[in-house]
C-alpha positions as CSV (number, residue, x, y, z in Angstrom):
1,X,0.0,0.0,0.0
2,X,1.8,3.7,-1.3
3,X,2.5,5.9,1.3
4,X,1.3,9.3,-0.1
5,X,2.2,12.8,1.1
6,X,-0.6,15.5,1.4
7,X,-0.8,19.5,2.3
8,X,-4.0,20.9,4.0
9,X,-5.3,24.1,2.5
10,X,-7.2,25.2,5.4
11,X,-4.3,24.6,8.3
12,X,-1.0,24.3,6.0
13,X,-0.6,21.0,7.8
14,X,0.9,18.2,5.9
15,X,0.7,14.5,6.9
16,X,1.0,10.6,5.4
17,X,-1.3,8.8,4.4
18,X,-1.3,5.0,3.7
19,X,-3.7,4.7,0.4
20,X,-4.7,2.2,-2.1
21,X,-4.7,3.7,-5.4
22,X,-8.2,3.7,-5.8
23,X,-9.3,5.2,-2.5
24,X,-10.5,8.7,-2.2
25,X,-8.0,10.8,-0.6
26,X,-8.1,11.7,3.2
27,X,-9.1,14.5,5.3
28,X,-7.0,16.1,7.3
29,X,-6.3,14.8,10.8
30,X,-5.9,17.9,12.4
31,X,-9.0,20.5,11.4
32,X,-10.6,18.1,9.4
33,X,-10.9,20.1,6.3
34,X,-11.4,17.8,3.3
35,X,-9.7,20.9,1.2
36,X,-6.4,18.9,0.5
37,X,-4.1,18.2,-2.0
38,X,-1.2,15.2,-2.5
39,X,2.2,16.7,-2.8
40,X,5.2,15.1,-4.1
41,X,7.9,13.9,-1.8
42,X,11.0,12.5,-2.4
43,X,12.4,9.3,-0.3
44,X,15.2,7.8,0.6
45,X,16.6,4.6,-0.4
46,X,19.4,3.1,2.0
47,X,20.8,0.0,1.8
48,X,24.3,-1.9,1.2
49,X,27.1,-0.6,-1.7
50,X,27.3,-2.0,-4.5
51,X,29.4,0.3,-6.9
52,X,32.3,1.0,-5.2
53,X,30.7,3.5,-2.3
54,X,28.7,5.6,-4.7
55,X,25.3,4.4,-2.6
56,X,25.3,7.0,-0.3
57,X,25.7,9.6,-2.8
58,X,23.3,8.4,-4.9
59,X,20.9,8.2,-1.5
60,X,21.9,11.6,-0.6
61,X,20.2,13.3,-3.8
62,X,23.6,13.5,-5.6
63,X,24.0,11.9,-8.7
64,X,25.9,8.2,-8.6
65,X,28.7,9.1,-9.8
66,X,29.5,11.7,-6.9
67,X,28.1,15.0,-8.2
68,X,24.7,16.6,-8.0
69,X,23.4,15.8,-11.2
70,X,22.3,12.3,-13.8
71,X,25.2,12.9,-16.3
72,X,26.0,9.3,-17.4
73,X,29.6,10.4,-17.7
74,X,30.5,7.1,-15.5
């Protein structure tokens, strides 16, 4: 089940969500305002290295090959 990310118009509160793709979104948990809207998040990916080290760059939002971008220039 996606874990989804959403903003409430009414308090600027923003809060998970476990949903099935097909379910209608939530309201908010704090004022209860059904005036919300599913923002994107990023996440983090951790885990053992497999290239030489270059995992916790790439888990850090820097590209692979140690910079900050997708170049392909391995």
């Amino acid at each position: 089940m996606p874990l989804y990310e959403y903003a409430c118009a009414a308090c600027d509160r923003r809060f998970d969500a476990r949903r099935d793709v097909g379910d209608p979104d939530p309201s908010c948990p704090s004022c209860t305002s059904e005036d919300i809207r599913r923002v994107f998040s990023v996440f983090a990916a951790t885990g053992g290295t497999t290239s030489g080290g270059r995992a916790g760059a790439a888990a850090a939002g820097g590209c692979a090959c140690g910079g900050a971008c997708a170049c392909r220039g391995h």
